[in-house]
Every structure is written in C-alpha cells, then in structure tokens.
Backbone atoms as SQL, in Angstrom:
CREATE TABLE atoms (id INTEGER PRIMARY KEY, chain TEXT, resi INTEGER, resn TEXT, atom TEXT, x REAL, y REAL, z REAL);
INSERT INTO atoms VALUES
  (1, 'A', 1, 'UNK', 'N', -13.169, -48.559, 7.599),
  (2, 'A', 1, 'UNK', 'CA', -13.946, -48.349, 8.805),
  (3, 'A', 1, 'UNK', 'C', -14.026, -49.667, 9.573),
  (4, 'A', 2, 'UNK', 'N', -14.260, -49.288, 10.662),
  (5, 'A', 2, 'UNK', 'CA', -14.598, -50.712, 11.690),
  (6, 'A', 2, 'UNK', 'C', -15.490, -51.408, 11.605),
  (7, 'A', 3, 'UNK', 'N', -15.712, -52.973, 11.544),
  (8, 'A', 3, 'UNK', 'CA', -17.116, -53.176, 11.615),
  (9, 'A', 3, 'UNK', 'C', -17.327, -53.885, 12.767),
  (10, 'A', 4, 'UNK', 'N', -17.842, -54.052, 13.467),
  (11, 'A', 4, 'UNK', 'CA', -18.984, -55.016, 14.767),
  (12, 'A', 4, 'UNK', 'C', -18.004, -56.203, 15.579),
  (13, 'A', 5, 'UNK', 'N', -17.534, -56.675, 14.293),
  (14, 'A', 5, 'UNK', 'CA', -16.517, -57.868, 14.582),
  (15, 'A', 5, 'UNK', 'C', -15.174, -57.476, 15.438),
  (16, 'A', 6, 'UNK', 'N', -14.778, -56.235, 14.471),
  (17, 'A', 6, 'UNK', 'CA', -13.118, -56.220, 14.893),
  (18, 'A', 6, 'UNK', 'C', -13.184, -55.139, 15.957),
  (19, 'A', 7, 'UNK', 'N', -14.607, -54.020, 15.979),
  (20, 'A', 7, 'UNK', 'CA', -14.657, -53.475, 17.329),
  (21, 'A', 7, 'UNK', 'C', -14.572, -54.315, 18.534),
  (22, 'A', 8, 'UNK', 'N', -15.604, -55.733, 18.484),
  (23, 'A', 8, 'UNK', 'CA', -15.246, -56.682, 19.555),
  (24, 'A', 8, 'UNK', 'C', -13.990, -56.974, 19.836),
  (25, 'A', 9, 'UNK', 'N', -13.394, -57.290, 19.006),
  (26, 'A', 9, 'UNK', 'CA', -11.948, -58.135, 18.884),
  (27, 'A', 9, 'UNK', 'C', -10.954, -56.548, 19.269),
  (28, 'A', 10, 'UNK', 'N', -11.124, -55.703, 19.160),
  (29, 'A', 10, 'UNK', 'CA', -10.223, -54.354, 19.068),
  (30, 'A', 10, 'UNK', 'C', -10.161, -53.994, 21.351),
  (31, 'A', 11, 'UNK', 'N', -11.480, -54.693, 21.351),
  (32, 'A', 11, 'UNK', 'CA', -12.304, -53.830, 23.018),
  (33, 'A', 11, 'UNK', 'C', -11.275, -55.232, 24.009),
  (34, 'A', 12, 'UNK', 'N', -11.539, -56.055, 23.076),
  (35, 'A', 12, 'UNK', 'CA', -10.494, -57.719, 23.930),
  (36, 'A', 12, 'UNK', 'C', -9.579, -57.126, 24.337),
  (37, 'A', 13, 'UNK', 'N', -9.002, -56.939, 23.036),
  (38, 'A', 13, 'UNK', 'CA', -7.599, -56.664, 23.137),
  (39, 'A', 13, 'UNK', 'C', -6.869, -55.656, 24.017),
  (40, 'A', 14, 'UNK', 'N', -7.781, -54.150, 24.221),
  (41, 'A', 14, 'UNK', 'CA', -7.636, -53.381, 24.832),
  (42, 'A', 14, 'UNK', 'C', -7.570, -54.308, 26.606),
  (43, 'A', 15, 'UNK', 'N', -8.475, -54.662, 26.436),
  (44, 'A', 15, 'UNK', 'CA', -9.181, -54.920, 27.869),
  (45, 'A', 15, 'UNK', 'C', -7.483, -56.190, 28.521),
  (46, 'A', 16, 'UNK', 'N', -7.407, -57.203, 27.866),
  (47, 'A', 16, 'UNK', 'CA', -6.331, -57.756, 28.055),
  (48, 'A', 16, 'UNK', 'C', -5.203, -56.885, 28.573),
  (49, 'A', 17, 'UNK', 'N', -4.780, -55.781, 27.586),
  (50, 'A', 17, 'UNK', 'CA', -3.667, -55.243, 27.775),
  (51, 'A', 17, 'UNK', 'C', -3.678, -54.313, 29.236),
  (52, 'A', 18, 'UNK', 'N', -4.772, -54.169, 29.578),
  (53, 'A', 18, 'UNK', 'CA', -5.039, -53.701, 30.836),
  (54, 'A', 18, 'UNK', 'C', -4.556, -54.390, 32.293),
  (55, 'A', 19, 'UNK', 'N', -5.426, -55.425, 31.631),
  (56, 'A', 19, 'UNK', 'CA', -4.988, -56.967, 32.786),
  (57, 'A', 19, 'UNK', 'C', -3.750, -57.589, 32.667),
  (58, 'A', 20, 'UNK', 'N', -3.067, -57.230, 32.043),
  (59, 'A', 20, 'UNK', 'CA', -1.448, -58.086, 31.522),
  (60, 'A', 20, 'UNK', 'C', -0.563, -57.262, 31.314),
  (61, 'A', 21, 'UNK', 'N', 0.724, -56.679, 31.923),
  (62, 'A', 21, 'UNK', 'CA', 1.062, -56.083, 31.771),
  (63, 'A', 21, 'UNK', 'C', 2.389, -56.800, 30.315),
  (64, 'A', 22, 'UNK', 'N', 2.521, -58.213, 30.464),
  (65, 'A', 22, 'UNK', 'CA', 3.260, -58.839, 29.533),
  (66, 'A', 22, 'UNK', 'C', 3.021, -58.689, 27.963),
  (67, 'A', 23, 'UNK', 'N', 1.317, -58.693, 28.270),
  (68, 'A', 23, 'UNK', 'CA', 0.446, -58.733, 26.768),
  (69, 'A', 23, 'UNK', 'C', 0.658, -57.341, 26.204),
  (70, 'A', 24, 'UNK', 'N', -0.049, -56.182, 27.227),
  (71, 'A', 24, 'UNK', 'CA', 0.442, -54.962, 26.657),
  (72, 'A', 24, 'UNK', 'C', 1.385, -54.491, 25.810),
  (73, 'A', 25, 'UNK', 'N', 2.763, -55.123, 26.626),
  (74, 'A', 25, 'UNK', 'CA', 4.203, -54.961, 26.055),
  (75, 'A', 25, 'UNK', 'C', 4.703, -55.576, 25.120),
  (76, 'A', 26, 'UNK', 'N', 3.784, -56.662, 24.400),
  (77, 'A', 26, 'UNK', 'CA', 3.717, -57.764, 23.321),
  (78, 'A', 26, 'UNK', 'C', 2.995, -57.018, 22.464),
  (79, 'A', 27, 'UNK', 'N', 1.502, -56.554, 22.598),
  (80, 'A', 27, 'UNK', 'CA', 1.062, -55.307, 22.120),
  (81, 'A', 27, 'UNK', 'C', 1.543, -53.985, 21.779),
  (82, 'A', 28, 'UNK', 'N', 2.462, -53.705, 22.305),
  (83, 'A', 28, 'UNK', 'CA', 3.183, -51.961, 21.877),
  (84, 'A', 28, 'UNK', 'C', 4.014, -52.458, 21.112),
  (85, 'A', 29, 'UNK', 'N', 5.145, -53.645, 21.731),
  (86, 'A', 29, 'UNK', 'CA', 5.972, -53.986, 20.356),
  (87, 'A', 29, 'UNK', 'C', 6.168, -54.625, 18.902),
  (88, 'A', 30, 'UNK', 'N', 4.660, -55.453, 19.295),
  (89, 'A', 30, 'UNK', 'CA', 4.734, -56.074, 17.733),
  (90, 'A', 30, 'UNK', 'C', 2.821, -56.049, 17.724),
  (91, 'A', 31, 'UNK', 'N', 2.710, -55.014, 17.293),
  (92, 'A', 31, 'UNK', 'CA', 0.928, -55.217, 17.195),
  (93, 'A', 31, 'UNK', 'C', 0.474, -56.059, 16.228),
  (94, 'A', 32, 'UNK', 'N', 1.079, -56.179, 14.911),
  (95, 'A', 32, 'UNK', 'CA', 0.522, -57.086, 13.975),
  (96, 'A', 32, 'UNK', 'C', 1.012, -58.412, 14.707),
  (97, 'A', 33, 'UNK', 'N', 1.381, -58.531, 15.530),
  (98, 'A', 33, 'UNK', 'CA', 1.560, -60.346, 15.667),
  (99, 'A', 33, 'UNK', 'C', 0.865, -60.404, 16.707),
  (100, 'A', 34, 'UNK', 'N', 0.392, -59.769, 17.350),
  (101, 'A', 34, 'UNK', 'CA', -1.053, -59.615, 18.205),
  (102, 'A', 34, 'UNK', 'C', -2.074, -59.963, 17.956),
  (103, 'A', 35, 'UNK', 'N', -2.319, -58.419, 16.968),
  (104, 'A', 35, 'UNK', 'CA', -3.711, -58.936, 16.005),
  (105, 'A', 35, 'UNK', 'C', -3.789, -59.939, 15.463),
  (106, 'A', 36, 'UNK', 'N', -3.049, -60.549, 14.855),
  (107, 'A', 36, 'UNK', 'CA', -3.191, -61.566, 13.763),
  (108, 'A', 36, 'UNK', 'C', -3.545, -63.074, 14.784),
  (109, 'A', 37, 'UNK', 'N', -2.784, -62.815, 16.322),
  (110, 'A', 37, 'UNK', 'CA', -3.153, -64.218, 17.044),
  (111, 'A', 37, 'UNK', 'C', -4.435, -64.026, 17.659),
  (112, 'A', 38, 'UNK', 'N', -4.632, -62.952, 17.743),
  (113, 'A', 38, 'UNK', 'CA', -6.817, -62.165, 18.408),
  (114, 'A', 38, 'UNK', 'C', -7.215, -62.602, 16.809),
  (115, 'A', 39, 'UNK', 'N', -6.699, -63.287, 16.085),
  (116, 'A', 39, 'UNK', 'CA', -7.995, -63.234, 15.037),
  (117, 'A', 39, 'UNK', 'C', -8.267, -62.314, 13.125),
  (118, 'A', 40, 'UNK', 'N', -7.353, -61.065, 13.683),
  (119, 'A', 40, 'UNK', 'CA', -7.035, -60.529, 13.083),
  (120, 'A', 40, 'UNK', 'C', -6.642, -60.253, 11.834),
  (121, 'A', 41, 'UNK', 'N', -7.237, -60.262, 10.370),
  (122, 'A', 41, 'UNK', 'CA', -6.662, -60.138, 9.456),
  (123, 'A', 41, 'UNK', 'C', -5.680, -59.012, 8.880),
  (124, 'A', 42, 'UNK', 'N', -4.629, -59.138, 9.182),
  (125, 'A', 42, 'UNK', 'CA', -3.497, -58.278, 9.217),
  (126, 'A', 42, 'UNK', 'C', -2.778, -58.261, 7.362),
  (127, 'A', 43, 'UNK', 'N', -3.431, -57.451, 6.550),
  (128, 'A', 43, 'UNK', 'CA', -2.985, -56.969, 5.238),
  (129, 'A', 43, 'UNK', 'C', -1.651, -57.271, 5.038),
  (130, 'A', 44, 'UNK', 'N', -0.891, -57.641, 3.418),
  (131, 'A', 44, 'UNK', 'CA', 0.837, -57.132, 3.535),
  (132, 'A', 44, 'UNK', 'C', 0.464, -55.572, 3.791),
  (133, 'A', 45, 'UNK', 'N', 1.874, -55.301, 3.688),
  (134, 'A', 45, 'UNK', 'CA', 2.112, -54.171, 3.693),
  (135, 'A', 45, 'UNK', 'C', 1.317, -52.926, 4.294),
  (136, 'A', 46, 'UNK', 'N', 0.973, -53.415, 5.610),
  (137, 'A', 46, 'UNK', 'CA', 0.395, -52.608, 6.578),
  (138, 'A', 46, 'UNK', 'C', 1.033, -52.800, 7.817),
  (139, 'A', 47, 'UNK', 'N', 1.088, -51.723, 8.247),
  (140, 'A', 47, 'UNK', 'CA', 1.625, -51.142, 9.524),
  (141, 'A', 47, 'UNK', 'C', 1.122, -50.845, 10.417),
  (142, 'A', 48, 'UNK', 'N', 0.850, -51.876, 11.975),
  (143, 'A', 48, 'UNK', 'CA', 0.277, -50.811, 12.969),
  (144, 'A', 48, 'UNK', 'C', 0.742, -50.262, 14.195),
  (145, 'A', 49, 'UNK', 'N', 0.383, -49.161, 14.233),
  (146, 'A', 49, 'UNK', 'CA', 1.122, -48.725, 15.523),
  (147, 'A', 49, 'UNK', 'C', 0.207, -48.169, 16.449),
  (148, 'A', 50, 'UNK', 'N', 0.636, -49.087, 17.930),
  (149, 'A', 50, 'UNK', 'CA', -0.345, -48.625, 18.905),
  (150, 'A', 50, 'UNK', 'C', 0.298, -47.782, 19.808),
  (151, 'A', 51, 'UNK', 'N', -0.068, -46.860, 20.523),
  (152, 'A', 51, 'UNK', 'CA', 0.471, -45.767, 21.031),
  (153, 'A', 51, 'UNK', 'C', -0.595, -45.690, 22.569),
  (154, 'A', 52, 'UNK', 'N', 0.170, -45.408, 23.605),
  (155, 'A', 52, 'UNK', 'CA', -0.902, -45.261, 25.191),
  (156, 'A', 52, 'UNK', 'C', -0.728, -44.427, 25.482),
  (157, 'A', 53, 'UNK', 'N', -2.030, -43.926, 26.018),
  (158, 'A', 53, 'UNK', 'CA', -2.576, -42.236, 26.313),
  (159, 'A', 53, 'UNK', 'C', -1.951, -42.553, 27.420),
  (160, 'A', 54, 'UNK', 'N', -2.093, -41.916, 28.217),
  (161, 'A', 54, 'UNK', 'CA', -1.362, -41.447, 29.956),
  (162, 'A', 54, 'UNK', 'C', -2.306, -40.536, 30.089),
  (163, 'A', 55, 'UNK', 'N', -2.592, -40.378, 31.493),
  (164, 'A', 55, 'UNK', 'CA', -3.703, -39.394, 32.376),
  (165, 'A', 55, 'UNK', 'C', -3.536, -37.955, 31.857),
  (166, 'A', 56, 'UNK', 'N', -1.864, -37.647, 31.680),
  (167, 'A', 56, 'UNK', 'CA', -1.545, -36.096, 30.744),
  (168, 'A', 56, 'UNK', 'C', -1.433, -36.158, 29.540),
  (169, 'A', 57, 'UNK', 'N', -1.142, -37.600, 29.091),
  (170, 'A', 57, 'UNK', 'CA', -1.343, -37.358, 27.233),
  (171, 'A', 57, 'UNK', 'C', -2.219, -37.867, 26.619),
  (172, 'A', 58, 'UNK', 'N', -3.003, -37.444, 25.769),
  (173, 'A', 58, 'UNK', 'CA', -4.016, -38.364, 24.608),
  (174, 'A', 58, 'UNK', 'C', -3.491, -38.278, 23.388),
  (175, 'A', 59, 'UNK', 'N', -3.823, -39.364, 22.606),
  (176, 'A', 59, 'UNK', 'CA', -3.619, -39.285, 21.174),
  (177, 'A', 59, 'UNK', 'C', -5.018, -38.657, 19.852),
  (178, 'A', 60, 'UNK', 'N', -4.517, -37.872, 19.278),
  (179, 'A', 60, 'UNK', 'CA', -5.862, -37.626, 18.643),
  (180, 'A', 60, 'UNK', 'C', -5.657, -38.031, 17.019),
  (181, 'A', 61, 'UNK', 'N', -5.700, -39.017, 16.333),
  (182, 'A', 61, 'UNK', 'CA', -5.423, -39.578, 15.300),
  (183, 'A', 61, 'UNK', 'C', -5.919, -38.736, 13.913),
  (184, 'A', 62, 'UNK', 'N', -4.932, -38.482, 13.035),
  (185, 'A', 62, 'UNK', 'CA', -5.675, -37.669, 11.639),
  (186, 'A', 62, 'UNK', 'C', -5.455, -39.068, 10.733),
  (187, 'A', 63, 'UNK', 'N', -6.803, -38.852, 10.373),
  (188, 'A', 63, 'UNK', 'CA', -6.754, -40.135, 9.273),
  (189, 'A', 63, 'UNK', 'C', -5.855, -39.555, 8.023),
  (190, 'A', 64, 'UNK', 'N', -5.364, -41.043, 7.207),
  (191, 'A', 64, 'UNK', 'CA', -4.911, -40.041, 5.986),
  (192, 'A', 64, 'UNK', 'C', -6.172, -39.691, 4.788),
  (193, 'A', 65, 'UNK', 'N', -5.526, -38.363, 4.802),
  (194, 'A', 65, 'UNK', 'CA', -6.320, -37.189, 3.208),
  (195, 'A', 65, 'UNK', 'C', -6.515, -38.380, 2.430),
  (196, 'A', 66, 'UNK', 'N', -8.482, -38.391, 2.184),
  (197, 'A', 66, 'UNK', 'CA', -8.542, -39.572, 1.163),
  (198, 'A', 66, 'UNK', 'C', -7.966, -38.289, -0.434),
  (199, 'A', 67, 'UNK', 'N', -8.120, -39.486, -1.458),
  (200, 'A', 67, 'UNK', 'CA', -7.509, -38.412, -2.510),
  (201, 'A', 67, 'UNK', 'C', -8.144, -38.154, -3.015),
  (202, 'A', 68, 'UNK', 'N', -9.493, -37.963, -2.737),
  (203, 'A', 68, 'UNK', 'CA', -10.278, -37.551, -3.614),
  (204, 'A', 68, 'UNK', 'C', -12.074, -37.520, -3.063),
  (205, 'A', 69, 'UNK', 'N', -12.343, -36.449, -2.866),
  (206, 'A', 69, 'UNK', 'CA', -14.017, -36.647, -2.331),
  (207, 'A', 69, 'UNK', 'C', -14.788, -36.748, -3.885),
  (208, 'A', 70, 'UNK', 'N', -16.096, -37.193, -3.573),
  (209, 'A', 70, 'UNK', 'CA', -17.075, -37.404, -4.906),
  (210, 'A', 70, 'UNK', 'C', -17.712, -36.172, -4.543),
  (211, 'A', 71, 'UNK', 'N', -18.454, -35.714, -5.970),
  (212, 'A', 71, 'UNK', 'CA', -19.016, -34.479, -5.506),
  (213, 'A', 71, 'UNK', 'C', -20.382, -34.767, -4.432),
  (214, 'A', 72, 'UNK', 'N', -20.740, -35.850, -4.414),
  (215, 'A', 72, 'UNK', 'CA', -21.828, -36.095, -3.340),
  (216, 'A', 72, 'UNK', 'C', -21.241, -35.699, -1.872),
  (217, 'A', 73, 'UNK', 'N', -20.004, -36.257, -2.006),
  (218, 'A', 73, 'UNK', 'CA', -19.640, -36.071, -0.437),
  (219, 'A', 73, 'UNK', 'C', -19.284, -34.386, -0.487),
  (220, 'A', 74, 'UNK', 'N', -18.676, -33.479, -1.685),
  (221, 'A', 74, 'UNK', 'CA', -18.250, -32.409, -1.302),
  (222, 'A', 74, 'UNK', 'C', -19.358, -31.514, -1.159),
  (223, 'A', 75, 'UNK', 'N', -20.850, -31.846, -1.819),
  (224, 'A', 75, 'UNK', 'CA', -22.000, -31.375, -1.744),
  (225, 'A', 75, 'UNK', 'C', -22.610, -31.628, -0.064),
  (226, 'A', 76, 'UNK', 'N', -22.207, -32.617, 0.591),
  (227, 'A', 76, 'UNK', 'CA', -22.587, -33.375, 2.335),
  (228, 'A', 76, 'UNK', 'C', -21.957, -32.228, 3.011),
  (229, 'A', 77, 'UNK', 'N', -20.378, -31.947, 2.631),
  (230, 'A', 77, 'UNK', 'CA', -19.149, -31.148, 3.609),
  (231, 'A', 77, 'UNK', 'C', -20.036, -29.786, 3.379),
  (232, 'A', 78, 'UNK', 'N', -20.426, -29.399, 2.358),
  (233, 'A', 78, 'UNK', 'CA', -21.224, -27.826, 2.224),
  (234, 'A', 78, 'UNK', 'C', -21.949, -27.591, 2.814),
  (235, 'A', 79, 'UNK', 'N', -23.103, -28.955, 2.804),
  (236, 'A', 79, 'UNK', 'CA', -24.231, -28.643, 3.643),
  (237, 'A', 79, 'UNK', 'C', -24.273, -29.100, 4.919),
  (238, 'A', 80, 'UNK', 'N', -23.132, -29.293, 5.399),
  (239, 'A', 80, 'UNK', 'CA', -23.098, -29.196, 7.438),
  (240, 'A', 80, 'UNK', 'C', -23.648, -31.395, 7.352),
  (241, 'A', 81, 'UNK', 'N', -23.306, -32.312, 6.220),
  (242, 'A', 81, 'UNK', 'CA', -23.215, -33.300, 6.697),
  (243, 'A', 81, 'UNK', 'C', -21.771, -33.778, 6.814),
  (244, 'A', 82, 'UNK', 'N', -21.790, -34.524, 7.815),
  (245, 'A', 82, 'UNK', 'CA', -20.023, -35.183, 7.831),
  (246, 'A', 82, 'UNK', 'C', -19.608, -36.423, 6.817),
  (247, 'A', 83, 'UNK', 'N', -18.277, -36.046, 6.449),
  (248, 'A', 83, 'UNK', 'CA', -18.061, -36.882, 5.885),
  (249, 'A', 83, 'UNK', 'C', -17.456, -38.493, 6.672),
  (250, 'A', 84, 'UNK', 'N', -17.613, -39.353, 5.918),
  (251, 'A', 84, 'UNK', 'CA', -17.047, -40.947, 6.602),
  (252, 'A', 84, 'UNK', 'C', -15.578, -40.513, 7.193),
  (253, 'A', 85, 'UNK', 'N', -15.796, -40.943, 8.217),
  (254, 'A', 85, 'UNK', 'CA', -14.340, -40.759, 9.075),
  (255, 'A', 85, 'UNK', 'C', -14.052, -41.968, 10.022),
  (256, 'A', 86, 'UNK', 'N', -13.343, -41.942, 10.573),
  (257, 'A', 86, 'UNK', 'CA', -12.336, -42.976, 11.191),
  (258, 'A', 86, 'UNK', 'C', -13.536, -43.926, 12.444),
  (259, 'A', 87, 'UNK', 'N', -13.904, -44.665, 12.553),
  (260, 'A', 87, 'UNK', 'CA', -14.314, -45.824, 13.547),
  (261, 'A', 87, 'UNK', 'C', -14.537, -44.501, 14.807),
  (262, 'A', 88, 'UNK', 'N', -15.498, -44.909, 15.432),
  (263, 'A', 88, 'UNK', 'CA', -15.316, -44.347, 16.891),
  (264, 'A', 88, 'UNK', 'C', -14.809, -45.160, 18.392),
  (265, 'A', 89, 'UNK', 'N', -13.848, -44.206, 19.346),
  (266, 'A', 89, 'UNK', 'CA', -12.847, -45.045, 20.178),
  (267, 'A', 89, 'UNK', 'C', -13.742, -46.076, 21.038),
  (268, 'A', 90, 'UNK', 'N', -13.081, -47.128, 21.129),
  (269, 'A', 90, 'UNK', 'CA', -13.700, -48.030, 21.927),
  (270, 'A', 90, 'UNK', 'C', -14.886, -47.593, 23.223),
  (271, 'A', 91, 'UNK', 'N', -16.018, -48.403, 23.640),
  (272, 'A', 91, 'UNK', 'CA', -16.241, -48.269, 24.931),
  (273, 'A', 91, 'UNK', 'C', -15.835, -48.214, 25.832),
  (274, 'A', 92, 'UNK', 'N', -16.391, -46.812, 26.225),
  (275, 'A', 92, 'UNK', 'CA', -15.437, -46.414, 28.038),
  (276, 'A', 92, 'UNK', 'C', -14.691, -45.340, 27.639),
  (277, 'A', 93, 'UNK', 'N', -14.394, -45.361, 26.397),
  (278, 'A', 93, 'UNK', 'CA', -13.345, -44.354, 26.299),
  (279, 'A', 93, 'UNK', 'C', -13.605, -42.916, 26.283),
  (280, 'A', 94, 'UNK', 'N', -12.960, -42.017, 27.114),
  (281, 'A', 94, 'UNK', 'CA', -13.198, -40.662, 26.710),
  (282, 'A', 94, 'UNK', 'C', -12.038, -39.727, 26.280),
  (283, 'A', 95, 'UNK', 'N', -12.243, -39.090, 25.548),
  (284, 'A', 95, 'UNK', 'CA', -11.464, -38.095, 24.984),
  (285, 'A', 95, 'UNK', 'C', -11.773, -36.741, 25.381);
C-alpha cells in the first residue's frame, strides 16, 4: 500500500509529467529510473509500468490475487467489510 511519503512523491511526479512533455516521455519509457531519481526506492526485481488515460481511455488496475485471505479478512468480505486494496488514485483524479 501507499504511504503519505510516496503519495507525495507519486502526485510530483504526475504533476511534472504534465508540465514536461520530455519528463513524461522519460516517465513512460523507463519509470524505474524516474522513480528512483524522485527519490524512490525501486526493489530488484520489480517492474513498473506506467500507462496514460486519454479523455476516451482509462485504466482500471486489478491488483494481483493475494494467495491467501486470513479467516479474519474472509469473515470482513462476508460481512460487507472491504478488504485492503490498492492505494487510492492521486488528487484530482477522477475515474
């Protein structure tokens, strides 16, 4: 999940790529060498890929199937609570 920090650092980055059309395109093609110069602790063996909505397309992201719920959480999904899911999209953003 996101925390406080890398939402800031995530909203920069967005916001840059707005204002730059160079940065953007530095951004779509190599995002980990992006992130990692915003600050970014970029894992081995992780992959990111950023993808831009357009006025006719949005992206709607499926996290991956964790492998396994605890019965606390499958007892939450029964009773109408949600389970932990993916960060929510930056400010401003609508879907």
């Amino acid at each position: 999940m996101m925390n406080e920090e890398t939402a800031k650092i995530a909203a920069k980055i967005i916001a840059k790529a707005w204002a730059d059309n160079a940065y953007k395109a530095r951004l779509l093609a190599d995002p980990a060498a992006v992130l990692m110069a915003e600050g970014v602790e970029v894992p081995a063996g992780i992959t990111f890929r950023v993808v831009e909505d357009t006025a006719g397309t949005q992206t709607l992201v499926l996290p991956a199937r964790p492998t396994e719920l605890s019965d606390a959480d499958l007892g939450g999904v029964a009773g109408g609570r949600p389970v932990p899911g993916p960060p929510p999209p930056p400010k401003g953003y609508t879907f």
